[in-house]
C-alpha positions in Angstrom: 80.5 -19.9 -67.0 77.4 -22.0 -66.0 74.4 -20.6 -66.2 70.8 -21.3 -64.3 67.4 -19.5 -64.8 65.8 -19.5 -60.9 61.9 -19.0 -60.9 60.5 -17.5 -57.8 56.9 -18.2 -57.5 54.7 -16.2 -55.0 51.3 -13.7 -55.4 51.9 -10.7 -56.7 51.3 -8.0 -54.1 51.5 -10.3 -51.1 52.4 -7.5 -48.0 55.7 -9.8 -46.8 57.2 -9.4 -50.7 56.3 -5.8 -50.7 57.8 -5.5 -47.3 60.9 -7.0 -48.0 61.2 -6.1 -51.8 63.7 -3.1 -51.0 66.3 -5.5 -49.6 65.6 -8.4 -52.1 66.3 -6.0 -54.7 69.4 -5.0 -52.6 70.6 -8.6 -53.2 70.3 -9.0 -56.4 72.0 -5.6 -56.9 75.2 -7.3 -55.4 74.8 -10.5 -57.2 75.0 -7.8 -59.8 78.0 -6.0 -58.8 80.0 -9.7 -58.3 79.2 -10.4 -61.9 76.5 -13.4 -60.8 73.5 -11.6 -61.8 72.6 -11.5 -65.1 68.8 -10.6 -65.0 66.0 -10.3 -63.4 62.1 -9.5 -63.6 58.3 -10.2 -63.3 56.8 -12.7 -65.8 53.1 -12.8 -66.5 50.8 -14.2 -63.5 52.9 -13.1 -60.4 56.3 -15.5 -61.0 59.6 -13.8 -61.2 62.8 -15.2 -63.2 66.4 -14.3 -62.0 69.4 -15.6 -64.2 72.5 -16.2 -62.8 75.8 -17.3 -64.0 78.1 -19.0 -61.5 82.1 -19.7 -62.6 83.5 -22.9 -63.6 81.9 -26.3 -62.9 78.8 -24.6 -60.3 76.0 -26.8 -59.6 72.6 -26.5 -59.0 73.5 -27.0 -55.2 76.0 -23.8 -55.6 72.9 -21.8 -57.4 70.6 -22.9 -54.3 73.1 -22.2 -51.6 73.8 -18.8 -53.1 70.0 -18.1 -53.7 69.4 -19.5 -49.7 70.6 -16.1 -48.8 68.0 -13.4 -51.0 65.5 -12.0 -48.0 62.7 -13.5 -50.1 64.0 -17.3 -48.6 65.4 -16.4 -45.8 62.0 -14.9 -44.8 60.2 -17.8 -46.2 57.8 -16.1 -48.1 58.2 -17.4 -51.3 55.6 -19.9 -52.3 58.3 -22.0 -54.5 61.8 -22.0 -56.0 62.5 -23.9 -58.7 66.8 -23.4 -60.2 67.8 -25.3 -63.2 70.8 -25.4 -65.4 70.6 -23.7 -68.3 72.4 -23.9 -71.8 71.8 -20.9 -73.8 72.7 -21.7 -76.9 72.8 -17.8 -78.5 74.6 -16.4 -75.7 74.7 -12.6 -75.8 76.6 -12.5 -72.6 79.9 -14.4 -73.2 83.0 -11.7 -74.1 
């Protein structure tokens, strides 16, 4: 598996992500359900963290084009999106 933490960044509260939060969180409950999901939350100061793991060789492009279709982008109200590899080296997730 390759792994990438994706950190949304927009105002907490903002009426578009309270609007569409329903069907965000619909999104990332089927990222879920394919295995591709494997958290997701608020951190402090409005930003939001989702970690994903994507099979095999995945890139960051693969992470993106997969992210590309959450409500949140495809609406365009996120104020940034920022996905990066990442290596966790104590990996609680790996069978």
């Amino acid at each position: 598996m390759t792994y990438f933490s994706c950190v949304y960044r927009y105002p907490d509260g903002d009426e578009n992500i309270v609007r569409l939060r329903p069907v965000h969180r619909e999104f990332l409950a089927s990222l879920k359900e394919d295995g591709k999901l494997i958290a997701s939350g608020p951190l402090t100061g409005g930003d939001a963290l989702i970690v994903l793991q994507l099979p095999g060789e995945a890139t960051v492009a693969d992470a993106e084009q997969l992210m590309d279709q959450d409500p949140f982008t495809q609406e365009g109200v996120l104020h940034g999106r920022e996905i990066r590899p990442w290596n966790p080296v104590i990996n609680v997730w790996e069978n």
